[in-house]
mmCIF file of the N, C-alpha and C atoms, coordinates in Angstrom:
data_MODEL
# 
_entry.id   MODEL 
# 
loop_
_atom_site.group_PDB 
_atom_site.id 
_atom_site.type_symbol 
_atom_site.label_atom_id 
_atom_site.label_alt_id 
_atom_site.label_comp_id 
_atom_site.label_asym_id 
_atom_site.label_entity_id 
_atom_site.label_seq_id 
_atom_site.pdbx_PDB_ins_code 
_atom_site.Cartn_x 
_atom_site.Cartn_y 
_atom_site.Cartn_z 
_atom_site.occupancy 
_atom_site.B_iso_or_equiv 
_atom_site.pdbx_formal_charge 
_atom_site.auth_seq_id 
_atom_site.auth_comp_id 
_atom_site.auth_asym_id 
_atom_site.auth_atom_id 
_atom_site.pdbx_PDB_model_num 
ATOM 1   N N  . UNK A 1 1  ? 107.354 119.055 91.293  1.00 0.00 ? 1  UNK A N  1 
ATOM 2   C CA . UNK A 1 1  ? 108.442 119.562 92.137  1.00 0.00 ? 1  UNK A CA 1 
ATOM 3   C C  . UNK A 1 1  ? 109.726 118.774 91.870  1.00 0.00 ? 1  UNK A C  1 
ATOM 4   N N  . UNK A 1 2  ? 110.917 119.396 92.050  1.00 0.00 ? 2  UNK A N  1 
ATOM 5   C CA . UNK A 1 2  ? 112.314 118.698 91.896  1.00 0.00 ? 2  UNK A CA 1 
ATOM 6   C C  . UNK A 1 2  ? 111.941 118.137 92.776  1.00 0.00 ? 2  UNK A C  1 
ATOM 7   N N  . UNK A 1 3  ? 112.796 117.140 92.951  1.00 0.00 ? 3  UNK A N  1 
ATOM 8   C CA . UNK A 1 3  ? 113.625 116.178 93.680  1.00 0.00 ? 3  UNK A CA 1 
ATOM 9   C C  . UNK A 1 3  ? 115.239 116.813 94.323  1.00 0.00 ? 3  UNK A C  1 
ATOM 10  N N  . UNK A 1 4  ? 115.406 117.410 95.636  1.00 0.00 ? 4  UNK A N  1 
ATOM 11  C CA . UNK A 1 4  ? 116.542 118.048 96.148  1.00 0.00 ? 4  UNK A CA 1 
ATOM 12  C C  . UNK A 1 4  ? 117.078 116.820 96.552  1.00 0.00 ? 4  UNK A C  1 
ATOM 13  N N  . UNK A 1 5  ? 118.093 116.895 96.565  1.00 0.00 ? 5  UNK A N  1 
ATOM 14  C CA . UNK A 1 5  ? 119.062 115.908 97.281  1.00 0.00 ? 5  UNK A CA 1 
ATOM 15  C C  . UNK A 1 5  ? 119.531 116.478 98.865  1.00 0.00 ? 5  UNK A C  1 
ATOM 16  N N  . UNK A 1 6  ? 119.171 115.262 99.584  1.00 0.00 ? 6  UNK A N  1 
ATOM 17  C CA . UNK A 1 6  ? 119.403 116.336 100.876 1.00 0.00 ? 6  UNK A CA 1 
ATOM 18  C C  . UNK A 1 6  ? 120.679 115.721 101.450 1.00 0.00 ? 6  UNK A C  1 
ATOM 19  N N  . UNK A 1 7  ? 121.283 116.048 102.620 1.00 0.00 ? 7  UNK A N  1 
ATOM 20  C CA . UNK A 1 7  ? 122.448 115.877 103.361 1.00 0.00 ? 7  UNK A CA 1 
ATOM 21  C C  . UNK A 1 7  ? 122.227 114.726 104.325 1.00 0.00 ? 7  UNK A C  1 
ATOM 22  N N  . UNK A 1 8  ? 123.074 113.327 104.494 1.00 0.00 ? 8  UNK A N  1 
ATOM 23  C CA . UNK A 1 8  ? 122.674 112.711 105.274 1.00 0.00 ? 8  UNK A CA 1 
ATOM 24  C C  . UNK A 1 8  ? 122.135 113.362 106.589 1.00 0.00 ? 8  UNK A C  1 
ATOM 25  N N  . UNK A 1 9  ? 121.603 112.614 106.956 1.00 0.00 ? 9  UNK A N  1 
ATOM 26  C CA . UNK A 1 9  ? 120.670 112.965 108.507 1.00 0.00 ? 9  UNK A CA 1 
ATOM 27  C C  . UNK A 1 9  ? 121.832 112.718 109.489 1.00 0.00 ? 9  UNK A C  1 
ATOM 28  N N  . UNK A 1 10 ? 121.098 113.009 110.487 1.00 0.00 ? 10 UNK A N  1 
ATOM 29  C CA . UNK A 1 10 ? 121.842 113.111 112.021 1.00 0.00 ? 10 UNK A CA 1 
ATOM 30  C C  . UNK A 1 10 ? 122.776 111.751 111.835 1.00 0.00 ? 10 UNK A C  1 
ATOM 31  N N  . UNK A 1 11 ? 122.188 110.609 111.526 1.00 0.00 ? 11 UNK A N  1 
ATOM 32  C CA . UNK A 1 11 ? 122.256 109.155 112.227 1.00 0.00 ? 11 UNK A CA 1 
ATOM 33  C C  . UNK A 1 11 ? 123.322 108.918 110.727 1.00 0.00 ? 11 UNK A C  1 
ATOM 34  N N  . UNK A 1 12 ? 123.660 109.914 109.927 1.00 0.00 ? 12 UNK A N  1 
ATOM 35  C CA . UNK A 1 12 ? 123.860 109.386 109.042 1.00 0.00 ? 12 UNK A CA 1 
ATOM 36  C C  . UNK A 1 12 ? 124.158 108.743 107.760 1.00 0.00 ? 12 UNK A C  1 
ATOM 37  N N  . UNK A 1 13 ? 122.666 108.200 107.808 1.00 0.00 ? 13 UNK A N  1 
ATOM 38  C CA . UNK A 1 13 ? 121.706 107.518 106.994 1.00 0.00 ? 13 UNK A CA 1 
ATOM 39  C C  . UNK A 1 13 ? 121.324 107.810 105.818 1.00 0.00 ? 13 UNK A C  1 
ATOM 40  N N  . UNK A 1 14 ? 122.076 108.100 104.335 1.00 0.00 ? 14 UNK A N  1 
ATOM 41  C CA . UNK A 1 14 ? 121.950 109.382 103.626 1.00 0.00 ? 14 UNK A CA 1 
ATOM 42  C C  . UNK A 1 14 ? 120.605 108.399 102.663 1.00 0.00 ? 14 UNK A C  1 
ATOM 43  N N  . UNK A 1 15 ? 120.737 107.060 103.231 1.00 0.00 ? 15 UNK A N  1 
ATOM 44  C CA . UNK A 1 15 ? 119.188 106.028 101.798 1.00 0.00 ? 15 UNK A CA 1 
ATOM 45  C C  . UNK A 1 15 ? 117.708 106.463 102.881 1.00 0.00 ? 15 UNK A C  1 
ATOM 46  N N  . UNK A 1 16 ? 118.146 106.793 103.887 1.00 0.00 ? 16 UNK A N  1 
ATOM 47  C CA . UNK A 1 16 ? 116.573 107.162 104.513 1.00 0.00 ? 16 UNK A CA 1 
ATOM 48  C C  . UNK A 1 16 ? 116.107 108.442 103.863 1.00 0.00 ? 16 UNK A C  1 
ATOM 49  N N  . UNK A 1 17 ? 116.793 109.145 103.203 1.00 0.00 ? 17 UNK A N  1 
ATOM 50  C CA . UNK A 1 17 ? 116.391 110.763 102.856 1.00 0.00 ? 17 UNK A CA 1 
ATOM 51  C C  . UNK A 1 17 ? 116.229 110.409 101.580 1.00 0.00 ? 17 UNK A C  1 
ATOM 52  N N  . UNK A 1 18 ? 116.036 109.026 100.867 1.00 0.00 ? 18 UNK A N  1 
ATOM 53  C CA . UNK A 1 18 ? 115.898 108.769 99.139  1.00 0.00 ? 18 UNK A CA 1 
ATOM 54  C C  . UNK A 1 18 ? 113.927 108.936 99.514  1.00 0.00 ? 18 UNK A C  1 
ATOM 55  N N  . UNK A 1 19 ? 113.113 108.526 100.489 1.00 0.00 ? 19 UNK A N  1 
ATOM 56  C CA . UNK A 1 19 ? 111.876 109.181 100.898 1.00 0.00 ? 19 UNK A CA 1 
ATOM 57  C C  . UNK A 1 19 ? 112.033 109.953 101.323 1.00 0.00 ? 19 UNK A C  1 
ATOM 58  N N  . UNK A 1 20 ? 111.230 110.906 100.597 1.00 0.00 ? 20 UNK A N  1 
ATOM 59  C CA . UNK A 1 20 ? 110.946 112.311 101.466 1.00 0.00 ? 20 UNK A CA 1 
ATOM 60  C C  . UNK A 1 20 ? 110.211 112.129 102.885 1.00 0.00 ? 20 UNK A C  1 
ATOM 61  N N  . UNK A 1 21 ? 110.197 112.424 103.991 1.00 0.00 ? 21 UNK A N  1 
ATOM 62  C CA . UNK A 1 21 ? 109.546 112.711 105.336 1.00 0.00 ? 21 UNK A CA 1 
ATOM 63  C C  . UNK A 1 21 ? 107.589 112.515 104.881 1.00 0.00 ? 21 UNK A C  1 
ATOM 64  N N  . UNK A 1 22 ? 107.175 113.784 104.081 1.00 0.00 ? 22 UNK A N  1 
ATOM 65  C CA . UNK A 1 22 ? 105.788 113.492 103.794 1.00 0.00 ? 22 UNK A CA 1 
ATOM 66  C C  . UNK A 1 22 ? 105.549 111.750 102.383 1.00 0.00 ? 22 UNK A C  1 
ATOM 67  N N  . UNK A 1 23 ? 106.390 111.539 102.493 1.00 0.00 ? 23 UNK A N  1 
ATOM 68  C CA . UNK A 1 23 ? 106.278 110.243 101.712 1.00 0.00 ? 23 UNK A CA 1 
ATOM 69  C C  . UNK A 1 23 ? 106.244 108.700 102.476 1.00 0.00 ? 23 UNK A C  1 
ATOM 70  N N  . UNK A 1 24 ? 107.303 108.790 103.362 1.00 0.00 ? 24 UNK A N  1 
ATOM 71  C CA . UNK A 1 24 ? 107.250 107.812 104.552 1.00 0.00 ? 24 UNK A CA 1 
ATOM 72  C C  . UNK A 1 24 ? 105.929 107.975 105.409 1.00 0.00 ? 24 UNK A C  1 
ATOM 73  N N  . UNK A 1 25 ? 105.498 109.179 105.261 1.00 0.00 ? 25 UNK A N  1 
ATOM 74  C CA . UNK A 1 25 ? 104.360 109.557 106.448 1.00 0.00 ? 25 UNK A CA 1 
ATOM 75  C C  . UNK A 1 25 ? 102.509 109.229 105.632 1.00 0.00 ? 25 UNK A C  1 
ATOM 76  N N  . UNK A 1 26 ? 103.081 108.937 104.344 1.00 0.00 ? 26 UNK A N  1 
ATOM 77  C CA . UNK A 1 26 ? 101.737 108.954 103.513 1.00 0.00 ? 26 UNK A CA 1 
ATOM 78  C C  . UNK A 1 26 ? 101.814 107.524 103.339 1.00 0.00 ? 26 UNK A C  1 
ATOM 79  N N  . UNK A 1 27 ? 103.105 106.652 103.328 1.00 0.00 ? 27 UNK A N  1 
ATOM 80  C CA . UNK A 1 27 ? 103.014 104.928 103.477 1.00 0.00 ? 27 UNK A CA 1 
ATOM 81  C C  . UNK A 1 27 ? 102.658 104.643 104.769 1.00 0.00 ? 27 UNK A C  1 
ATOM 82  N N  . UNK A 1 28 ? 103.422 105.079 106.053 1.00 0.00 ? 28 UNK A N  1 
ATOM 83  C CA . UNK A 1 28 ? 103.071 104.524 107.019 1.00 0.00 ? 28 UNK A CA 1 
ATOM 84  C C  . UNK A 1 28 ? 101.859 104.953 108.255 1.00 0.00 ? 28 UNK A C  1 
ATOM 85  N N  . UNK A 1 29 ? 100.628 105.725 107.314 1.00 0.00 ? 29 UNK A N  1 
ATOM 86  C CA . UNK A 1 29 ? 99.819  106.144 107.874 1.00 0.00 ? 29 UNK A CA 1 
ATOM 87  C C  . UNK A 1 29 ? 100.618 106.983 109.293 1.00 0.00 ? 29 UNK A C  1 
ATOM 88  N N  . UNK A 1 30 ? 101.810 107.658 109.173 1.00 0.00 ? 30 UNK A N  1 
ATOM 89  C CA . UNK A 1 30 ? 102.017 108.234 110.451 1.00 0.00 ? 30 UNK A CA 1 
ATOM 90  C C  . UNK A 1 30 ? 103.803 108.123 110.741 1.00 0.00 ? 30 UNK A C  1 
ATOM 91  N N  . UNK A 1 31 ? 103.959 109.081 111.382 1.00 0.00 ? 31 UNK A N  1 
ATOM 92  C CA . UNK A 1 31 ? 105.863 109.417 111.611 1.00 0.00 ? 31 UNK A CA 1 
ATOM 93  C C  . UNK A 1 31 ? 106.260 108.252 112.008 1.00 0.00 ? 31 UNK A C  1 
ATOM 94  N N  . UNK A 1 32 ? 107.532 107.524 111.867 1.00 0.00 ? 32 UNK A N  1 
ATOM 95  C CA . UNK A 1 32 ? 108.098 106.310 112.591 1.00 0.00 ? 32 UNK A CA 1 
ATOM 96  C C  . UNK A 1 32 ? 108.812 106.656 112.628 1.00 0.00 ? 32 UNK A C  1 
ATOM 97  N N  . UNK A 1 33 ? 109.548 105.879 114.012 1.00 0.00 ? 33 UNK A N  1 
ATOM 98  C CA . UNK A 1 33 ? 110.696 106.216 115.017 1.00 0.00 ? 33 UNK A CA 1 
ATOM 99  C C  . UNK A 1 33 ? 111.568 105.673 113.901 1.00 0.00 ? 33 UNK A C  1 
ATOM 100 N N  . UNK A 1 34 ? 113.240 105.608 113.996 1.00 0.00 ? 34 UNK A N  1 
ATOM 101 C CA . UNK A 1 34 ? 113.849 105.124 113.232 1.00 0.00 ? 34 UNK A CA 1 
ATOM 102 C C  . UNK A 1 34 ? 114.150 103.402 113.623 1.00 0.00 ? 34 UNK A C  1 
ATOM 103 N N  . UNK A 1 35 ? 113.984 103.022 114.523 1.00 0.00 ? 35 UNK A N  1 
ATOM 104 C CA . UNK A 1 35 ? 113.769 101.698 115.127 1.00 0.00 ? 35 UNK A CA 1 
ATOM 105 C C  . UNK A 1 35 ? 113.105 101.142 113.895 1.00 0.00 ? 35 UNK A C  1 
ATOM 106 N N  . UNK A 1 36 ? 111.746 101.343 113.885 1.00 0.00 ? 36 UNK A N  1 
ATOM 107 C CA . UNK A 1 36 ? 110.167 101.163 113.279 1.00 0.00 ? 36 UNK A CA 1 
ATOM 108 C C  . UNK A 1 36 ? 110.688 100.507 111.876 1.00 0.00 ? 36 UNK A C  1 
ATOM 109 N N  . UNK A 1 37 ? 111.015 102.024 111.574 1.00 0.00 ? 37 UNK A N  1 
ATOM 110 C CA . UNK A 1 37 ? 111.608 102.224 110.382 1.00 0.00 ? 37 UNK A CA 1 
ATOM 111 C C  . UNK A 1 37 ? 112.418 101.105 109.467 1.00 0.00 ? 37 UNK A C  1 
ATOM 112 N N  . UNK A 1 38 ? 113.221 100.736 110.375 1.00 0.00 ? 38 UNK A N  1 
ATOM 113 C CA . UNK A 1 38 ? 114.368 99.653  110.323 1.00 0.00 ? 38 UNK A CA 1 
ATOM 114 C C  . UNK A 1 38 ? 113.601 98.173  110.113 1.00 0.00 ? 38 UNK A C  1 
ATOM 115 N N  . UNK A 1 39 ? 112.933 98.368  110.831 1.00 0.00 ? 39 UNK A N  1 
ATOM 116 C CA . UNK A 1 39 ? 111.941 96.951  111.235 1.00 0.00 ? 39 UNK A CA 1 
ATOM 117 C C  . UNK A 1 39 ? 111.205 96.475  110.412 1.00 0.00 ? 39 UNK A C  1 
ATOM 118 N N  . UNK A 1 40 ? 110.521 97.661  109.484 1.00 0.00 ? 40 UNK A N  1 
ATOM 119 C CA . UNK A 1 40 ? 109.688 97.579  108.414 1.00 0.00 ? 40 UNK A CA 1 
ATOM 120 C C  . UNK A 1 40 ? 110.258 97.121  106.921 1.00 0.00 ? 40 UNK A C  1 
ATOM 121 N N  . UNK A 1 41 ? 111.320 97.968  106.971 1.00 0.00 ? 41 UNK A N  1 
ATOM 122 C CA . UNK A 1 41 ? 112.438 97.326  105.764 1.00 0.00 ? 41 UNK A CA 1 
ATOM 123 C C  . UNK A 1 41 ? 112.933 95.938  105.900 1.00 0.00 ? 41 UNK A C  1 
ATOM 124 N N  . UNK A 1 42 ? 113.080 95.840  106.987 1.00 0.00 ? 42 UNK A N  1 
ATOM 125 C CA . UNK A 1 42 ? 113.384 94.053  107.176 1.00 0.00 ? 42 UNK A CA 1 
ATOM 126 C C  . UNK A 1 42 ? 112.730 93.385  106.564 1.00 0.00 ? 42 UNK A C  1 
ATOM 127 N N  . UNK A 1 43 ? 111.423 93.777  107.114 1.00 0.00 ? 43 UNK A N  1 
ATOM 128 C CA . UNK A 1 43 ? 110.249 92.995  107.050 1.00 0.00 ? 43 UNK A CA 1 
ATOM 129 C C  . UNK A 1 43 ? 109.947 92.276  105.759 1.00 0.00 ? 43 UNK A C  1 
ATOM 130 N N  . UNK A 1 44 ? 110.346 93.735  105.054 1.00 0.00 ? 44 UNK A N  1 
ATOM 131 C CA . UNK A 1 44 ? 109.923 93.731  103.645 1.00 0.00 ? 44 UNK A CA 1 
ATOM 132 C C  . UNK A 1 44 ? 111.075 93.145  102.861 1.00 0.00 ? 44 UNK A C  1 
ATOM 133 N N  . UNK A 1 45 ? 111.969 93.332  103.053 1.00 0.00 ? 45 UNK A N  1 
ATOM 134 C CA . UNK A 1 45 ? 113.166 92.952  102.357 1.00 0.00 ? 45 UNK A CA 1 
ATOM 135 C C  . UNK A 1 45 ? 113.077 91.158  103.084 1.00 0.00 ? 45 UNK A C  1 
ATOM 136 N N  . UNK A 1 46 ? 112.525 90.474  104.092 1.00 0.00 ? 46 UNK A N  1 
ATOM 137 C CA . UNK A 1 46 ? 112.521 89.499  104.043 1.00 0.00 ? 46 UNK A CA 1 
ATOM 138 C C  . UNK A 1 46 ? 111.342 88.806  103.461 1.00 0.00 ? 46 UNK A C  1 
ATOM 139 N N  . UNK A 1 47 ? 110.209 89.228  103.164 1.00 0.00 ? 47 UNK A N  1 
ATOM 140 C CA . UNK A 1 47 ? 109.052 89.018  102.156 1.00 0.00 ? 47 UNK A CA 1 
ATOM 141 C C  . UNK A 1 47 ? 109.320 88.642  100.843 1.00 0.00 ? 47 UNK A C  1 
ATOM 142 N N  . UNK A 1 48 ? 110.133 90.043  100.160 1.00 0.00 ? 48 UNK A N  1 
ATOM 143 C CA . UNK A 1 48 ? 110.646 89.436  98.997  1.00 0.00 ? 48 UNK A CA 1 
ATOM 144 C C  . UNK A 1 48 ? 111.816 88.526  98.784  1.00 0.00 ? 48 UNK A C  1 
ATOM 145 N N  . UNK A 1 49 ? 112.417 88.469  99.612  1.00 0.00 ? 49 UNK A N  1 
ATOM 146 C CA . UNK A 1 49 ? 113.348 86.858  100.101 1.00 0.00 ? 49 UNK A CA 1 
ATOM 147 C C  . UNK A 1 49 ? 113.021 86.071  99.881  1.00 0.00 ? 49 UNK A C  1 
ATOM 148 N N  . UNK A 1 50 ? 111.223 85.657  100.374 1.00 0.00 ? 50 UNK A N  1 
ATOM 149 C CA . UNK A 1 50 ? 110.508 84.520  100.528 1.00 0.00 ? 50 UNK A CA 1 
ATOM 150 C C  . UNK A 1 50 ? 110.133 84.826  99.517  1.00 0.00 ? 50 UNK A C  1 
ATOM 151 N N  . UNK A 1 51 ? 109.793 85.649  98.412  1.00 0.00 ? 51 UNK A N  1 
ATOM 152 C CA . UNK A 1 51 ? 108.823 85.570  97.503  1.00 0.00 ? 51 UNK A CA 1 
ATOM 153 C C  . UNK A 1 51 ? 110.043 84.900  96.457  1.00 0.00 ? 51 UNK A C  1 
ATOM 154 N N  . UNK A 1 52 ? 111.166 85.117  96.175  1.00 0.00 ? 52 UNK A N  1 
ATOM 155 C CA . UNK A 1 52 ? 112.207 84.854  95.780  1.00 0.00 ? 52 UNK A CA 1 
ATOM 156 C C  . UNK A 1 52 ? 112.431 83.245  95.810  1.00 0.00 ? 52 UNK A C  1 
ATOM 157 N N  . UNK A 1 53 ? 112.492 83.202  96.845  1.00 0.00 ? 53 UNK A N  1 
ATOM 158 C CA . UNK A 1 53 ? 112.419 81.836  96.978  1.00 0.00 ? 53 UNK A CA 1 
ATOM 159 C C  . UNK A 1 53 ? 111.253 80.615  96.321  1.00 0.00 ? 53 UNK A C  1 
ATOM 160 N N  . UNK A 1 54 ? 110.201 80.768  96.699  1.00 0.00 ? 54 UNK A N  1 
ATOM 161 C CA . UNK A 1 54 ? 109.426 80.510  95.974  1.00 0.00 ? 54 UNK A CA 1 
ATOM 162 C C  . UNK A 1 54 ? 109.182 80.004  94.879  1.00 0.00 ? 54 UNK A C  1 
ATOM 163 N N  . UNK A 1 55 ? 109.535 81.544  93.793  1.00 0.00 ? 55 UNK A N  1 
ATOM 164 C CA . UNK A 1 55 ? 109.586 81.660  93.003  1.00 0.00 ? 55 UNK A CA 1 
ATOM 165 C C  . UNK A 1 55 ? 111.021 80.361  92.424  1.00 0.00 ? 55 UNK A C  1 
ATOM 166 N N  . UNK A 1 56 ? 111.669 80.641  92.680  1.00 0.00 ? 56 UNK A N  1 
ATOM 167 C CA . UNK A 1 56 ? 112.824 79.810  92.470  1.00 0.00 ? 56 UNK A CA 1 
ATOM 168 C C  . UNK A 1 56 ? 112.670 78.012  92.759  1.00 0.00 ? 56 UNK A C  1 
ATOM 169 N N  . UNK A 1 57 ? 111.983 77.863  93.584  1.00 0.00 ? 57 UNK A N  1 
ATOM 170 C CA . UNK A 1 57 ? 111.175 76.389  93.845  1.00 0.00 ? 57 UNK A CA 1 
ATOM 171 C C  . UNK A 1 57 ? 110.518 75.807  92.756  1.00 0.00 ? 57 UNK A C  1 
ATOM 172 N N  . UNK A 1 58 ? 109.749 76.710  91.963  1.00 0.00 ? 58 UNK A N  1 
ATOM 173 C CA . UNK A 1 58 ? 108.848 76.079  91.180  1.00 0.00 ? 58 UNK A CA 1 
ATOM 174 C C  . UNK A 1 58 ? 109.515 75.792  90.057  1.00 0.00 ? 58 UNK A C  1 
ATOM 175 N N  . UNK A 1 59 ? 110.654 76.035  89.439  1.00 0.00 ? 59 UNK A N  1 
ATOM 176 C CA . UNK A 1 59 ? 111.647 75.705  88.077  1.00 0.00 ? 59 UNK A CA 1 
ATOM 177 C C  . UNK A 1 59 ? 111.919 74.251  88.162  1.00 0.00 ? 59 UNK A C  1 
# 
């Protein structure tokens, strides 16, 4: 299937629509609020921070 480019959302947000809806829903075992959503990217974006770091320690 293409890849459509869709129209930012309500909130927006035109990098939340770079996942498709059934793609977010097949990672996060289930719909998330956009709160969630937000929370999870943190999360992750502060993981690889730390992994970054780390990594950068051992030189």
């Amino acid at each position: 299937m293409a890849k459509k480019s869709k129209p930012a959302d309500k909130s927006g947000n035109s990098a939340a629509n770079e996942i498709s809806d059934n793609e977010l829903e097949s990672l996060s075992g289930g719909r998330l609020s956009g709160a969630q959503y937000t929370q999870q990217q943190q999360a992750r974006a502060e993981k690889a921070g730390l992994k970054r770091q780390k990594q950068q320690s051992k030189k």
